[in-house]
C-alpha positions as CSV (number, residue, x, y, z in Angstrom):
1,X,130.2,105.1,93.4
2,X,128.1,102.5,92.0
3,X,128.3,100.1,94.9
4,X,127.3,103.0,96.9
5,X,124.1,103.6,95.0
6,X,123.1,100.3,94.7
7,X,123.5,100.0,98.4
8,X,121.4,102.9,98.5
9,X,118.8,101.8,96.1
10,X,118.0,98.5,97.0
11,X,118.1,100.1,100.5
12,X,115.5,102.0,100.2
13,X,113.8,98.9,98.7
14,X,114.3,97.1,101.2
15,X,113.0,99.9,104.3
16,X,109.8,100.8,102.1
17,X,108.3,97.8,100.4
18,X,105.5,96.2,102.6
19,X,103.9,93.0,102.0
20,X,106.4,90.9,100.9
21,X,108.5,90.5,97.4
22,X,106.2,91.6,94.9
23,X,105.5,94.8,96.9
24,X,109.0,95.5,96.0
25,X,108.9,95.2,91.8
26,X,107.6,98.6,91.4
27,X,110.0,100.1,94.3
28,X,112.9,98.0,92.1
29,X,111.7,99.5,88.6
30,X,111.3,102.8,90.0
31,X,115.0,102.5,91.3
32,X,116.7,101.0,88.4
33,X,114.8,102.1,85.8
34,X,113.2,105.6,86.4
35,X,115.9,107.3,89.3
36,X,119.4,105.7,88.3
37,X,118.7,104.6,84.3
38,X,120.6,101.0,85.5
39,X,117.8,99.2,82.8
40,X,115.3,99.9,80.9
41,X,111.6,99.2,81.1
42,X,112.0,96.2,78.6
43,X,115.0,95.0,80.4
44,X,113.6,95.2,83.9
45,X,110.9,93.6,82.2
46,X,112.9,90.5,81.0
47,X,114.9,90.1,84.7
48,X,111.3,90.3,86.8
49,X,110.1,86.9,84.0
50,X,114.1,85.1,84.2
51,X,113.1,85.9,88.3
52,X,109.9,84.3,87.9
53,X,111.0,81.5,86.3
54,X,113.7,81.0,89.6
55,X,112.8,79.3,92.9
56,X,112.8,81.8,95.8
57,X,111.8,85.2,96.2
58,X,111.7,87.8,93.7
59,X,113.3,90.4,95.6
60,X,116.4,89.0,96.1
61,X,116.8,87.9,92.7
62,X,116.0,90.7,90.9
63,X,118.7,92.5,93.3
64,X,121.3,89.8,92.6
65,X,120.9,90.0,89.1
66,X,120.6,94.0,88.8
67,X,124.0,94.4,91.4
68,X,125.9,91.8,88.9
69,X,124.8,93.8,85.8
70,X,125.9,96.8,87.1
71,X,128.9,96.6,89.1
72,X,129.4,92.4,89.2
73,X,130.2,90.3,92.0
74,X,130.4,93.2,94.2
75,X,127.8,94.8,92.7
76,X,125.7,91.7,93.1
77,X,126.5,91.5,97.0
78,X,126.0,95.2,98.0
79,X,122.3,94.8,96.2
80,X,121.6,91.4,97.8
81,X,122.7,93.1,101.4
82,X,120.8,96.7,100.9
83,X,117.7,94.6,100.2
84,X,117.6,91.9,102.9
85,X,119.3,93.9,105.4
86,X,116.6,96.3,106.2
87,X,114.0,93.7,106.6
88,X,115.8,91.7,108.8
89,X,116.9,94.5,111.4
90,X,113.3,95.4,111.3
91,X,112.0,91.8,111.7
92,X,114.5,91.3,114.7
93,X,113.0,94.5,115.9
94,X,109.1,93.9,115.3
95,X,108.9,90.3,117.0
96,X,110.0,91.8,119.8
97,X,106.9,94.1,120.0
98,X,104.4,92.3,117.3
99,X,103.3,89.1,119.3
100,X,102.4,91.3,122.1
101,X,100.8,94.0,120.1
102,X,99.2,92.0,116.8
103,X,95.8,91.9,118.2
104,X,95.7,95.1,119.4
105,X,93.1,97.9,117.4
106,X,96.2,100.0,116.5
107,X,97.7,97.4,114.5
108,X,94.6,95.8,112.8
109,X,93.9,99.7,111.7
110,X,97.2,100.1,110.0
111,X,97.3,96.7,108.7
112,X,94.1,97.0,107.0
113,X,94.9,100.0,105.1
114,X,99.1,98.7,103.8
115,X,96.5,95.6,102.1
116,X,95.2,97.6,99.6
117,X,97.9,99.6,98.7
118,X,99.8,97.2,97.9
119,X,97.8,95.6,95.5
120,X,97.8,99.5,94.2
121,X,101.9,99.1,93.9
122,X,101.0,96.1,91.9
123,X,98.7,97.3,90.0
124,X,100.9,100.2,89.1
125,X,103.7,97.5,87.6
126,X,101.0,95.7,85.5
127,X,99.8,99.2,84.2
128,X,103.3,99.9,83.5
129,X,104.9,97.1,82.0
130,X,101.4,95.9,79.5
131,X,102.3,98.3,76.8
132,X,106.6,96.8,76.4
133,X,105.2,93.4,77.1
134,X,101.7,92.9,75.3
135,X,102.4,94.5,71.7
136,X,100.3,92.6,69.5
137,X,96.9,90.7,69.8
138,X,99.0,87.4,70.0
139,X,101.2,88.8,73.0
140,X,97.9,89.6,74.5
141,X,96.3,86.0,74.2
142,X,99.7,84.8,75.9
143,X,99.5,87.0,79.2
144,X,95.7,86.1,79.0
145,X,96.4,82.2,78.6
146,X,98.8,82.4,81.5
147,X,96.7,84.1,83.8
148,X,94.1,81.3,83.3
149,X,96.1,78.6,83.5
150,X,97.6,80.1,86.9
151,X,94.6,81.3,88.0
152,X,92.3,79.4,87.0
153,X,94.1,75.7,86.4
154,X,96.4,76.3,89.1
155,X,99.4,76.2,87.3
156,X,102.7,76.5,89.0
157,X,103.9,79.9,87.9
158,X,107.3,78.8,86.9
159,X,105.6,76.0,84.6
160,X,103.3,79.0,82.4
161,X,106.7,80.6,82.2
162,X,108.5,77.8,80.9
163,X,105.5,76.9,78.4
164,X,105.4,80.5,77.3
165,X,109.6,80.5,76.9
166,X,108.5,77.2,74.6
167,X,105.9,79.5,72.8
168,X,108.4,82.0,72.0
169,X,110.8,79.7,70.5
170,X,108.4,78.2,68.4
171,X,107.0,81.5,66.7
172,X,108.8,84.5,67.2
173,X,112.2,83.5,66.4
């Protein structure tokens, strides 16, 4: 039963989240955390920065790690499959059609409205997650050091993640 709905799950992941893999985080928490209690917030929070911290896209590795921690290997592959499987049919699908169609005022119409609401999805993670992860003024000065150094110093993501791992060690332990 649990292969089945981590199949569906990361399914439905995979069918509805537009604009690539961190379109899919709050689609993820929703799933795991909210509909099928598989983690909670503080636990999905701790997979989504071990993703991070892995090369390749977050999607997948958040599906790989929550199919092992709930039904293992098997678990693992069902998740891995639900989530890429939908995307690729539809990518087979869509470049059939796309090239042809890309330019067309149709497309640019819908495409210009999926933008924004995605960075809404995200927006709804960050809004979500602060209160677990920034708990103290010092927890604040972290995510706000990290965001400069990525944003600002052009830091490679995995790097502020690694420092801030290094951070951890050294004072909250």
């Amino acid at each position: 039963m649990d292969l089945l709905r981590l199949f569906i799950s990361f399914t439905k992941v995979g069918v509805f989240a537009y604009g690539g893999g961190p379109s899919m985080i709050p689609l993820v928490q929703e799933e795991v955390v909210d509909v099928n209690g598989w983690m909670t917030i503080e636990e999905f929070t701790d997979a989504l920065a071990m993703g991070y911290a892995l090369p390749g896209p977050i999607a997948t590795k958040m599906a790989a790690y929550i199919g092992y921690k709930v039904a293992h290997i098997p678990g693992l592959m069902v998740a891995l499959f639900g989530t890429v499987f939908p995307s690729l049919l539809m990518m087979m699908i869509l470049a059939l059609f796309f090239l042809k169609y890309k330019d067309t005022p149709l497309v640019q119409a819908m495409l210009k409205a999926v933008r924004p609401a995605v960075v809404g999805l995200l927006l709804v993670v960050i809004w979500e997650m602060c209160p677990k992860s920034v708990t103290s003024w010092h927890t604040g000065l972290i995510a706000c050091g990290a965001f400069v150094a990525i944003y600002f110093l052009n830091l490679h993501p995995a790097l502020a993640i690694v420092a801030t791992a290094a951070i951890g060690l050294a004072f909250y332990r």
